[in-house]
PASEBA-1860 file (N, C-alpha, C; in nm, 3 decimals):
! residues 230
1> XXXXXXXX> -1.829/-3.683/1.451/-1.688/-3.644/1.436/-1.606/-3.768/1.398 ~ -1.510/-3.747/1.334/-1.455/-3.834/1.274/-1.327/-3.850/1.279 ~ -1.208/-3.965/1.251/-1.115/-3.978/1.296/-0.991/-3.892/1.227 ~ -1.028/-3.833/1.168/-0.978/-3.727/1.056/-0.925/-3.585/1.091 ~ -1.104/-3.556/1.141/-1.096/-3.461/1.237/-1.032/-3.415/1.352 ~ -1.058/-3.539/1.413/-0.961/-3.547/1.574/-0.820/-3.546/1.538 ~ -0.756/-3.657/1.474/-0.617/-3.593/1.431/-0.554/-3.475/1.402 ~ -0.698/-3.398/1.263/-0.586/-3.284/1.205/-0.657/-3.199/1.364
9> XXXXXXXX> -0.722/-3.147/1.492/-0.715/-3.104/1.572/-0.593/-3.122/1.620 ~ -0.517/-3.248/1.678/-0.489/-3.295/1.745/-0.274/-3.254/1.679 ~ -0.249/-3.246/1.547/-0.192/-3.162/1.484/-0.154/-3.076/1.513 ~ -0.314/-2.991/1.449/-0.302/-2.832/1.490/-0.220/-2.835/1.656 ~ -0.248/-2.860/1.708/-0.216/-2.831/1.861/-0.112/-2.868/1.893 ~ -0.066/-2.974/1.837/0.101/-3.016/1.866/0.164/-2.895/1.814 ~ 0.075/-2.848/1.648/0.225/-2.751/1.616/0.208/-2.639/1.702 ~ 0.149/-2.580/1.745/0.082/-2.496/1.847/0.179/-2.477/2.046
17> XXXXXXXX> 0.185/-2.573/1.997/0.248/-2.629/2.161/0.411/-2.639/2.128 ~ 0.431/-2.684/2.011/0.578/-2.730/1.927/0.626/-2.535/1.937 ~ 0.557/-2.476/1.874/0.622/-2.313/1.862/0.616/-2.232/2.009 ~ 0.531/-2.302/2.088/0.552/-2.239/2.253/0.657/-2.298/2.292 ~ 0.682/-2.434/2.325/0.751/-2.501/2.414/0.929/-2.403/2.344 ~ 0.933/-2.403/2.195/1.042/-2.357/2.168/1.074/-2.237/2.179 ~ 0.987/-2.140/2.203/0.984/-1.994/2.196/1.029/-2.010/2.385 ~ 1.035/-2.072/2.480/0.973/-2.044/2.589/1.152/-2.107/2.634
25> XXXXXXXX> 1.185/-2.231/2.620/1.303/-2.307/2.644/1.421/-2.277/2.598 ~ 1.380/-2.182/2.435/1.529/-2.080/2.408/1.540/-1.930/2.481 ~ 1.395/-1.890/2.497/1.378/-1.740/2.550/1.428/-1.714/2.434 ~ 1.387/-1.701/2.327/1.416/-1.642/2.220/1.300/-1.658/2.108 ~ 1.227/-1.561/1.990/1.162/-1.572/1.894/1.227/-1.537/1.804 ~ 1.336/-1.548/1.721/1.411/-1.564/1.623/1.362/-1.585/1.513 ~ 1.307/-1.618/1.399/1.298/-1.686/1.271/1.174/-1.709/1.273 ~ 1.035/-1.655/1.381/0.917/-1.659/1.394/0.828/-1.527/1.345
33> XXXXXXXX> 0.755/-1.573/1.276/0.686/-1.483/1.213/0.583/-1.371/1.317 ~ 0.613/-1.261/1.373/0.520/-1.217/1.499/0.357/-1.226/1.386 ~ 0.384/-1.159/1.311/0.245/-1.083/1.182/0.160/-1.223/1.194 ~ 0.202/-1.333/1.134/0.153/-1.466/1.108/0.124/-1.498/1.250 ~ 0.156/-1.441/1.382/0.087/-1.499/1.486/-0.043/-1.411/1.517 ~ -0.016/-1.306/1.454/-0.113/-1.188/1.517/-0.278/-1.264/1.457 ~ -0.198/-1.263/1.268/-0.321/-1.316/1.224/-0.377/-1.405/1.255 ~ -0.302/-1.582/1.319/-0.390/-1.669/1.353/-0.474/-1.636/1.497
41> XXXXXXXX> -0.433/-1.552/1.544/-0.492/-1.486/1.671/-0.624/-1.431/1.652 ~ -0.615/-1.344/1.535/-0.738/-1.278/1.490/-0.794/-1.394/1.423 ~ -0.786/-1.514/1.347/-0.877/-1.586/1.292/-0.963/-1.665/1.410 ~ -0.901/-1.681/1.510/-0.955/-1.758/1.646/-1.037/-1.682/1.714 ~ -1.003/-1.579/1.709/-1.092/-1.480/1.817/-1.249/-1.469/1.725 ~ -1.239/-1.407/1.600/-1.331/-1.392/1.495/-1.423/-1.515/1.486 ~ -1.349/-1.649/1.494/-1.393/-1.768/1.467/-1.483/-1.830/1.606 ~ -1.455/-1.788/1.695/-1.527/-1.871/1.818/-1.585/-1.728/1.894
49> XXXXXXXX> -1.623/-1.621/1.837/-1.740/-1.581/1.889/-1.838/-1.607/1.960 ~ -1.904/-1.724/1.929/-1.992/-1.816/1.953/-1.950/-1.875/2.064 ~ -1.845/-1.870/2.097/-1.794/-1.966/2.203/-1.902/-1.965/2.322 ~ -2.001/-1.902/2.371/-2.020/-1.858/2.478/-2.197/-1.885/2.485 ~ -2.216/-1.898/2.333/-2.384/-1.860/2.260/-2.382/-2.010/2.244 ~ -2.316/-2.103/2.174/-2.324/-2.216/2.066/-2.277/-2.338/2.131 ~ -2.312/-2.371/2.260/-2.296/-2.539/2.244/-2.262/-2.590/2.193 ~ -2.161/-2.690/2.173/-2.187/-2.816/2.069/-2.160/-2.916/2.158
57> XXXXXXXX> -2.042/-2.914/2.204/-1.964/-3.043/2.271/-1.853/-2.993/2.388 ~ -1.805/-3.082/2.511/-1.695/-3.057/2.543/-1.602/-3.026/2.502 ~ -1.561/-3.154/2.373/-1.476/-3.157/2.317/-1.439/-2.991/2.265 ~ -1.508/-2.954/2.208/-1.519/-2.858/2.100/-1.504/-2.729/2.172 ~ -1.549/-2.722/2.321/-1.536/-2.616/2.360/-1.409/-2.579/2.458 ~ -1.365/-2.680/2.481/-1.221/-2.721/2.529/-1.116/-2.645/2.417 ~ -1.115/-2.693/2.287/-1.020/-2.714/2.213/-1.054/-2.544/2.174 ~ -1.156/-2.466/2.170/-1.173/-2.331/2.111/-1.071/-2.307/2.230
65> XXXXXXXX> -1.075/-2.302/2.378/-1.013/-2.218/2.461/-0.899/-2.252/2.411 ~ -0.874/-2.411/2.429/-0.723/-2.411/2.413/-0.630/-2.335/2.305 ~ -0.730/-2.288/2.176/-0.655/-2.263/2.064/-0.636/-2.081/2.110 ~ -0.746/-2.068/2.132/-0.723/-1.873/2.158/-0.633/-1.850/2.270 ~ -0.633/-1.938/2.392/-0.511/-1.916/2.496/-0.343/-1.989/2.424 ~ -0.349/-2.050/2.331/-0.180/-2.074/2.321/-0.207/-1.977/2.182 ~ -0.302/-1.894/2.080/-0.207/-1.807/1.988/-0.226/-1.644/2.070 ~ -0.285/-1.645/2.219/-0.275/-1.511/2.229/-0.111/-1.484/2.354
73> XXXXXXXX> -0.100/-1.634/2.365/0.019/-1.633/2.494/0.122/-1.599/2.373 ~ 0.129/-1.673/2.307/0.260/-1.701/2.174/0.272/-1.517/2.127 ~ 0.149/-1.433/2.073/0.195/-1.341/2.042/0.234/-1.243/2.159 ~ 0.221/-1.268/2.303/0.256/-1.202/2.407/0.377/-1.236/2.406 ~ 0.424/-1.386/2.425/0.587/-1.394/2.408/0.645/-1.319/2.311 ~ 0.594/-1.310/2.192/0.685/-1.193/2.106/0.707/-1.115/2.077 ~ 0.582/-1.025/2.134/0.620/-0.863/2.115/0.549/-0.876/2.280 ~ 0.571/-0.905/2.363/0.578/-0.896/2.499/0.723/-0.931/2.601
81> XXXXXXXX> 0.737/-1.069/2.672/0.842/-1.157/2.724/0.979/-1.090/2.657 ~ 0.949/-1.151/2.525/1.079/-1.169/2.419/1.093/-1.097/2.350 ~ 1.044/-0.983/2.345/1.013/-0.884/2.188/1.162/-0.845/2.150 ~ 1.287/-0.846/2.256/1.428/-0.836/2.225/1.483/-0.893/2.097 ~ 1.382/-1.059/2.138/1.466/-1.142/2.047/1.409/-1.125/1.890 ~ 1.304/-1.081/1.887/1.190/-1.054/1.790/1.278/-1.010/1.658 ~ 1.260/-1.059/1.553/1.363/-1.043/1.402/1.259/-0.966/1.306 ~ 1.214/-0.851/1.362/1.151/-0.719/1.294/1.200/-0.710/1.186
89> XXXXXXXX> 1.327/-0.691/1.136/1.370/-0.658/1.029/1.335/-0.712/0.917 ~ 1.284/-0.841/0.919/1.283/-0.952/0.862/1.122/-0.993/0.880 ~ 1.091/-0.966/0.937/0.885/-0.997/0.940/0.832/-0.838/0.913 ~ 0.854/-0.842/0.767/0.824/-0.723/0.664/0.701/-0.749/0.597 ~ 0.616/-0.867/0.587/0.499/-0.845/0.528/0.406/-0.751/0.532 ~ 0.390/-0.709/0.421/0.280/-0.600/0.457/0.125/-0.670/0.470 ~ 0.099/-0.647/0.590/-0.035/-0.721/0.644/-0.194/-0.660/0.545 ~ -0.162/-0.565/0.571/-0.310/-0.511/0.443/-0.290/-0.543/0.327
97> XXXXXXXX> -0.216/-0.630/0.246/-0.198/-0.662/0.119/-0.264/-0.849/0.128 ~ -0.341/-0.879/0.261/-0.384/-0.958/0.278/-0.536/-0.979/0.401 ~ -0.551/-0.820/0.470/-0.642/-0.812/0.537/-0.768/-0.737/0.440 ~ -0.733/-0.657/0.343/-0.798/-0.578/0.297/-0.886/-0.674/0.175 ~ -0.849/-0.782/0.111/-0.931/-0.862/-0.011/-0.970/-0.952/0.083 ~ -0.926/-1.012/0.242/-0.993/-1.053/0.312/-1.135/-1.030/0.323 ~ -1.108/-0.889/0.408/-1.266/-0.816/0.454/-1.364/-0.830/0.331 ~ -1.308/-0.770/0.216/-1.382/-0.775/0.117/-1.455/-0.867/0.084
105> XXXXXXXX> -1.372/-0.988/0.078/-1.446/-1.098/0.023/-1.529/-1.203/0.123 ~ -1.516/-1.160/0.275/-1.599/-1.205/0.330/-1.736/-1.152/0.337 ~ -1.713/-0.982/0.283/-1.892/-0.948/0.271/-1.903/-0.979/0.112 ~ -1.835/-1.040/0.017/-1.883/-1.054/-0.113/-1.976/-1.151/-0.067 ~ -1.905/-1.283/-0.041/-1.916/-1.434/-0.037/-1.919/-1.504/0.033 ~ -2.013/-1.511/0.136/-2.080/-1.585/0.280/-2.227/-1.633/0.289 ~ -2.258/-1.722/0.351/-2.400/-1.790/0.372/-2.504/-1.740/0.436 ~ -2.444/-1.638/0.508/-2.541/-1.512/0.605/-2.512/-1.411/0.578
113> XXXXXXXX> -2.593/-1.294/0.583/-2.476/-1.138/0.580/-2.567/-1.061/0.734 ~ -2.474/-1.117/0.838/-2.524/-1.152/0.977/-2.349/-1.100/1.036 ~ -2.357/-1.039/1.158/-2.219/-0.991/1.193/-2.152/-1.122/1.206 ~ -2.206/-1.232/1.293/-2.133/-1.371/1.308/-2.079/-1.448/1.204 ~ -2.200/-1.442/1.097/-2.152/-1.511/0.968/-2.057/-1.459/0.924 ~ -2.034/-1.334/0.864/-1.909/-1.240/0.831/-1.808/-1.262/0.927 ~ -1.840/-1.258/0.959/-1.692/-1.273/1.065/-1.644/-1.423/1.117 ~ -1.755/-1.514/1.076/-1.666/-1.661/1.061/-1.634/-1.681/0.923
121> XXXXXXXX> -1.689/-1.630/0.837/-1.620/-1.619/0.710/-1.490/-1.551/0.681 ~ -1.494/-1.442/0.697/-1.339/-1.379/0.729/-1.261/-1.477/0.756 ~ -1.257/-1.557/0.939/-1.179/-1.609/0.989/-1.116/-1.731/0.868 ~ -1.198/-1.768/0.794/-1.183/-1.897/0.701/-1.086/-1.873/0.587 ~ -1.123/-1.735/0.596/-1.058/-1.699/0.461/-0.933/-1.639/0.484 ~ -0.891/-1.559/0.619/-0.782/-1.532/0.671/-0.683/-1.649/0.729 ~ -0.752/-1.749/0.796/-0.661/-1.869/0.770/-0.617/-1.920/0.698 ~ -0.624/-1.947/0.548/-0.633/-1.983/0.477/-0.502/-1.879/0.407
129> XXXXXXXX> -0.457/-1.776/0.439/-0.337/-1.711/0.382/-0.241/-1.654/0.506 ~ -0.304/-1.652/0.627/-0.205/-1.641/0.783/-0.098/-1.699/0.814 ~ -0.070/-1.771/0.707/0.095/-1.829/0.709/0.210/-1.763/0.604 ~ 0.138/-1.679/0.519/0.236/-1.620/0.458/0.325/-1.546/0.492 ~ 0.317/-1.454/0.586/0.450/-1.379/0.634/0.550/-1.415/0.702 ~ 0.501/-1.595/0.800/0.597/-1.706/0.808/0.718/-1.770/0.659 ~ 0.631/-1.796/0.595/0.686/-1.822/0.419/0.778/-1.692/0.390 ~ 0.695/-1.575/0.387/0.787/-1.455/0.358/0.912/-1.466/0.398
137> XXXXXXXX> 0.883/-1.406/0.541/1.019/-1.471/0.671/1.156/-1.527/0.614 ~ 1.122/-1.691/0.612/1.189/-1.825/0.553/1.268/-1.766/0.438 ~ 1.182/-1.736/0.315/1.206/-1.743/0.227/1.334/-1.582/0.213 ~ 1.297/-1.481/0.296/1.379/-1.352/0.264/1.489/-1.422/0.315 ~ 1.545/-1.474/0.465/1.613/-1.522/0.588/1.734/-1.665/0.490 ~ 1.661/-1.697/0.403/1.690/-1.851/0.322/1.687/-1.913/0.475 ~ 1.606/-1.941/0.571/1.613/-2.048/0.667/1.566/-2.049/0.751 ~ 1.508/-2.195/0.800/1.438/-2.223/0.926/1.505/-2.295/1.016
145> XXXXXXXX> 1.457/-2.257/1.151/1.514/-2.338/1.266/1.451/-2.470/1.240 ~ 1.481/-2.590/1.313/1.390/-2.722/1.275/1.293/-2.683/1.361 ~ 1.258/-2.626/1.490/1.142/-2.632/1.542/1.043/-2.555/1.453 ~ 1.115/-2.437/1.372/1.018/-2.398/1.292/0.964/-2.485/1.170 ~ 1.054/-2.587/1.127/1.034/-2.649/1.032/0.896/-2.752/1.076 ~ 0.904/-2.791/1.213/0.832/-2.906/1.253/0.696/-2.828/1.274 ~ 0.680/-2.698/1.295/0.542/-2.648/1.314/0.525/-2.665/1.182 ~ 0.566/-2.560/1.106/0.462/-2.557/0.932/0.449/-2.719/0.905
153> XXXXXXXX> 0.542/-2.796/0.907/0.517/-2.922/0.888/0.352/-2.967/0.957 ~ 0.359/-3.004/1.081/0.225/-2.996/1.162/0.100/-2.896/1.141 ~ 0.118/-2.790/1.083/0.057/-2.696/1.001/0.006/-2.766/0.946 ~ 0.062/-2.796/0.826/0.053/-2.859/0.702/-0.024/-2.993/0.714 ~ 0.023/-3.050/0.837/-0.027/-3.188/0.850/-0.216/-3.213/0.846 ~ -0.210/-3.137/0.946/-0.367/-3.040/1.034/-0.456/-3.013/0.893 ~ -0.444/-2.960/0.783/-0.483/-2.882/0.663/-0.511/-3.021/0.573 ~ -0.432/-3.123/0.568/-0.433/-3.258/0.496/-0.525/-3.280/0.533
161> XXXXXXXX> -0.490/-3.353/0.661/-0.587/-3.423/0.763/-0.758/-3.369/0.759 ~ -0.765/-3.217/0.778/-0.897/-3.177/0.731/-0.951/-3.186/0.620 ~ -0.859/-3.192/0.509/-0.916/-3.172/0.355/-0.987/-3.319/0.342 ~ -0.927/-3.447/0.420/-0.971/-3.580/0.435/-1.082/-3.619/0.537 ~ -1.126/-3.524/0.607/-1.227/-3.470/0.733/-1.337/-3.449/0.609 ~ -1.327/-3.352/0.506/-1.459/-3.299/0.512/-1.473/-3.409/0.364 ~ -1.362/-3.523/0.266/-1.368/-3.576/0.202/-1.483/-3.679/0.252 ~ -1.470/-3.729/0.367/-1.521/-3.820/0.493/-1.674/-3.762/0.508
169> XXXXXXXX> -1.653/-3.667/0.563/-1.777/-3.591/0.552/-1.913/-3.597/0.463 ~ -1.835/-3.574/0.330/-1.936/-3.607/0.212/-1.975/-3.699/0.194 ~ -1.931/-3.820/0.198/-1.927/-3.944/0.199/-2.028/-3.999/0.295 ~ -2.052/-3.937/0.403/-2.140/-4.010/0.533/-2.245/-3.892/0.526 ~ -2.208/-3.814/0.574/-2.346/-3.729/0.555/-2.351/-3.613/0.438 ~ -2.312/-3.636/0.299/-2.360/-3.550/0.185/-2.345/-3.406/0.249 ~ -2.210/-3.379/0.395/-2.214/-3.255/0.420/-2.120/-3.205/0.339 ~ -2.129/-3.041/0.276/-1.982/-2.978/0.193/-2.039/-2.811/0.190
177> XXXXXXXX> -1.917/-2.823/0.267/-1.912/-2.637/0.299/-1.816/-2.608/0.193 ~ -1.875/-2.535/0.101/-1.796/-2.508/0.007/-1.676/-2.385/0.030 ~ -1.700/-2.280/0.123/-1.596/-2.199/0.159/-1.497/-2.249/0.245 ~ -1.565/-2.317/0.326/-1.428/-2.390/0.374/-1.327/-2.498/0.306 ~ -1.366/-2.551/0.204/-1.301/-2.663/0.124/-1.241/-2.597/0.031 ~ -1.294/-2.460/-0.026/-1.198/-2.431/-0.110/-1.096/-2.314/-0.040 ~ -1.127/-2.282/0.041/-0.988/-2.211/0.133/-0.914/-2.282/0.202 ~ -0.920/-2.446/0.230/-0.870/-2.549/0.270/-0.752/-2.591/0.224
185> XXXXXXXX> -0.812/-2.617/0.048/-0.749/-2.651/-0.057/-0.650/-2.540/-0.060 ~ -0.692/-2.366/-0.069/-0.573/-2.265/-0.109/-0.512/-2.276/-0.001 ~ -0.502/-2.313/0.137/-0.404/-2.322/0.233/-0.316/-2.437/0.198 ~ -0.331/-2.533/0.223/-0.301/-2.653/0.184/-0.186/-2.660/0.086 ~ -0.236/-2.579/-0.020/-0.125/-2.512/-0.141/0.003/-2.426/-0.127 ~ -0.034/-2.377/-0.021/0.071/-2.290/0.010/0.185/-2.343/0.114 ~ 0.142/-2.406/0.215/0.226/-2.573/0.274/0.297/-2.612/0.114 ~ 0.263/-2.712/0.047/0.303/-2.797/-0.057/0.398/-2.677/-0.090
193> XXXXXXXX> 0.399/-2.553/-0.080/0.474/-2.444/-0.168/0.607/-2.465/-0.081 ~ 0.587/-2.440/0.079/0.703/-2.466/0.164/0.769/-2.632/0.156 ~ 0.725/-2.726/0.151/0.792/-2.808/0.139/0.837/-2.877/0.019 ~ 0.790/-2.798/-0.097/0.842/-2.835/-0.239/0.973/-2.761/-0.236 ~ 1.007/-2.670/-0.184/1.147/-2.613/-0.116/1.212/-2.658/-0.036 ~ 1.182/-2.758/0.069/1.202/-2.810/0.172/1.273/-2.926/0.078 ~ 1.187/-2.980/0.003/1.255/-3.081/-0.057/1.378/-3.064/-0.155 ~ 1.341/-2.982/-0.205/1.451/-2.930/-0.373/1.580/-2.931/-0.300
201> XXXXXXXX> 1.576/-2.856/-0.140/1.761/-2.811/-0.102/1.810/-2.956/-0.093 ~ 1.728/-3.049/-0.090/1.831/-3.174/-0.067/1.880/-3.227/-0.191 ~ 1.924/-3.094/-0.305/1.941/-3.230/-0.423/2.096/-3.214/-0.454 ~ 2.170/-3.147/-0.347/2.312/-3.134/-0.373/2.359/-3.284/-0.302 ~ 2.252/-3.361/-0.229/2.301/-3.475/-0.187/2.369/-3.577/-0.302 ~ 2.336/-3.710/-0.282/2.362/-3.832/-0.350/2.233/-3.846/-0.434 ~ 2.266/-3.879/-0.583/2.180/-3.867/-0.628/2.072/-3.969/-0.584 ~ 2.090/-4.125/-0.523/2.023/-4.202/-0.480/1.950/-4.146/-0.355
209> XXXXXXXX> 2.005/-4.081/-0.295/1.895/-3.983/-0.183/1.844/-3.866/-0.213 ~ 1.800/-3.826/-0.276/1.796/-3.710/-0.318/1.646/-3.664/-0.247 ~ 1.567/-3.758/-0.240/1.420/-3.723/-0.188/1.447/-3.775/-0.030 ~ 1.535/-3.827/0.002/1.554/-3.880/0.132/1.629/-3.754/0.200 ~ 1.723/-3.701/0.192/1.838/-3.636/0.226/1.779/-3.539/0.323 ~ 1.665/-3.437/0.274/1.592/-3.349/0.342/1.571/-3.395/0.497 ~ 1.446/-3.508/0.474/1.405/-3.551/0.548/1.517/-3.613/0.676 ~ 1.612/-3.675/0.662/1.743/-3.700/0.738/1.794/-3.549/0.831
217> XXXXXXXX> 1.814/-3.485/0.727/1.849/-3.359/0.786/1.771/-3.289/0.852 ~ 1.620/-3.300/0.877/1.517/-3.270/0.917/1.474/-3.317/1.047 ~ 1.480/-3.429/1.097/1.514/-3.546/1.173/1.636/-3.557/1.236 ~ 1.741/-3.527/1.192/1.860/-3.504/1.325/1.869/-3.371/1.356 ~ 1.761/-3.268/1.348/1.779/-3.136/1.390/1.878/-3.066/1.386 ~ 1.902/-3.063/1.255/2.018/-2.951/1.252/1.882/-2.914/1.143 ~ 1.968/-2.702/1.115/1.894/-2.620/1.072/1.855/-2.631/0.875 ~ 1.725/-2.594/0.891/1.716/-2.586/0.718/1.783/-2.471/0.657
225> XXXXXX> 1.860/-2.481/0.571/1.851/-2.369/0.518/1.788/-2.355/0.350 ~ 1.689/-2.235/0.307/1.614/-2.254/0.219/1.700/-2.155/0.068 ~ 1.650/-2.220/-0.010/1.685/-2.102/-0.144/1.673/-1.935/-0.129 ~ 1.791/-1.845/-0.132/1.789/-1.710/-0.086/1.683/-1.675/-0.250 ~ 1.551/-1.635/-0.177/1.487/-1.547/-0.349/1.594/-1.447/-0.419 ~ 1.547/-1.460/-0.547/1.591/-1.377/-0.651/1.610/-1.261/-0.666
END
């Protein structure tokens, strides 16, 4: 394991902990995607099957619990605790317009055709687009809270950080999972999509800040607000 690895874990879990601690201290889920929690819920559950069969490490088996107990608490806070505060109106993605070429393409295109394999394939490939109805969200709303801003950010971070994990990877041991690197890469893309927006609203600033401005405003926590779509 590598230092790559442990970070983008270590990421993942801040943003993870970053969308509880805020969901929990406002009593409110506002501007949070419930759909996008359901799905990373289902990619975790799908994904650590094994949890119970497969050894590897402390480490590793620590961090599976930790990840399935903070995305199954998070979707209890929102259509459980908080479901009041819950912005239904507005977390309109239609989920089968992303579960259905899922399923599919995990029995096209997997290394086993084994219930486990399929179904850690799925999980790879459903992560890999489980942030869109967050994006949706943002993008219908034109805006994020900063705590929401600081998760996809940490999102985003986690997805880098791995794409440089399995770069590392190749490099030392000639390992390359090709489904995971290239659903890595299409996640990864879709981050760069949120913060190539993130960046653009700052260009009513000074033109000498113009790539700075965001980031300022990002950093003294006041709210983003994003381009209303077309």
């Amino acid at each position: 394991m590598n230092v790559f690895r442990i970070l983008g874990d270590l990421s993942h879990l801040l943003a993870m902990i970053l969308l509880l601690g805020k969901i929990w201290r406002s009593k409110c889920c506002a501007g949070i995607s419930g759909k996008s929690q359901i799905l990373f819920a289902l990619v975790f559950t799908t994904r650590y099957l094994d949890l119970f069969t497969n050894f590897i490490s402390i480490y590793n088996t620590v961090m599976k619990l930790v990840f399935l107990l903070c995305a199954y608490v998070t979707v209890y806070m929102i259509y459980g605790k908080f479901r009041k505060t819950f912005d239904s109106e507005n977390d309109t993605f239609r989920l089968e317009f992303l579960l259905v070429p899922v399923i599919g393409l995990s029995f096209l295109e997997n290394y086993s055709f084994t219930p486990l394999e399929v179904l850690w394939t799925f999980s790879i490939y459903l992560e890999s687009v489980a942030i869109l109805p967050q994006l949706f969200m943002i993008s219908k709303t034109g805006e994020a809270e900063t705590i929401t801003t600081h998760y996809l950010f940490f999102l985003g971070l986690y997805r880098a950080l791995y794409l440089a994990n399995w770069i590392r990877r190749y490099q030392t041991e000639g390992f390359y999972d090709q489904i995971a690197v290239v659903s890595g890469v299409v996640q990864t893309i879709f981050y760069c999509d949120f913060f190539y927006l993130y960046v653009t609203k700052g260009r009513c600033w000074e033109n000498t800040a113009v790539l700075l401005a965001p980031a300022i405003q990002f950093l003294k926590g006041k709210k983003l607000s994003l381009p209303m779509p077309i």
